[in-house]
N, C-alpha and C positions, 0 to 999 in steps of 0.2 A: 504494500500500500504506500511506501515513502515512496518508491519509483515511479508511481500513478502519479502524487501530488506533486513531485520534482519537477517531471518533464510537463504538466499541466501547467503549472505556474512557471515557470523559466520559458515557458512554450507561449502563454500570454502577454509574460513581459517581451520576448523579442516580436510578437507579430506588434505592441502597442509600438515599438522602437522602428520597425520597420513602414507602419501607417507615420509616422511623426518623419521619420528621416524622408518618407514620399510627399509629406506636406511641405517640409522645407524646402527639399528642389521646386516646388511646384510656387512657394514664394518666391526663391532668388531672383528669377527674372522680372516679375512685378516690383521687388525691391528696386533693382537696376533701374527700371524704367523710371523709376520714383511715382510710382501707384500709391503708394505710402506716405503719407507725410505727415508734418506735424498735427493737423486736425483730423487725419483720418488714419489712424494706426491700429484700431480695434482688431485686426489680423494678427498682427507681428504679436502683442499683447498677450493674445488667446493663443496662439502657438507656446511664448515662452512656457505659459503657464501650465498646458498639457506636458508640456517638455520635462518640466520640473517636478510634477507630479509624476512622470514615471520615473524621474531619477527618485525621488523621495518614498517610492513603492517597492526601488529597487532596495533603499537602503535598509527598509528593514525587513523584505524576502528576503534576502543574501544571509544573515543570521540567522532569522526563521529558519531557512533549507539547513545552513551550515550546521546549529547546534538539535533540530530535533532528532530524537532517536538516540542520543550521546546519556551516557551514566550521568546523572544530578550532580554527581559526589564530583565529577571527573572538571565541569564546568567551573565551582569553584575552585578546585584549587589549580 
């Protein structure tokens, strides 16, 4: 059952990392063009902010995965 939930979640974080890394290319050239600008950047904004959320989903799966299934005793010391 660890290896169900391993590759589940490791498998959701890369497909969110691959939707976010296709949204950015799909920005850069509208950035270039300067589509964006100071009054209208609600894009670049909403992208950070997905961006971050899955770095900060990553941060605490990656522990999550690393320590369940380890002896209690073994963590602390």
């Amino acid at each position: 059952i660890f290896f169900s939930f391993y590759f589940a979640m490791t498998g959701m974080h890369a497909l969110h990392m691959i939707i976010g890394l296709g949204i950015m290319l799909w920005m850069i050239p509208r950035i270039r063009r300067g589509t964006y600008t100071r009054e209208y950047f609600s894009p670049v904004e909403n992208f950070g902010l997905y961006w971050h959320f899955v770095d900060i989903v990553w941060i605490f799966l990656f522990p999550l995965l690393y320590l369940i299934g380890r002896d209690p005793w073994m963590i602390i010391m």
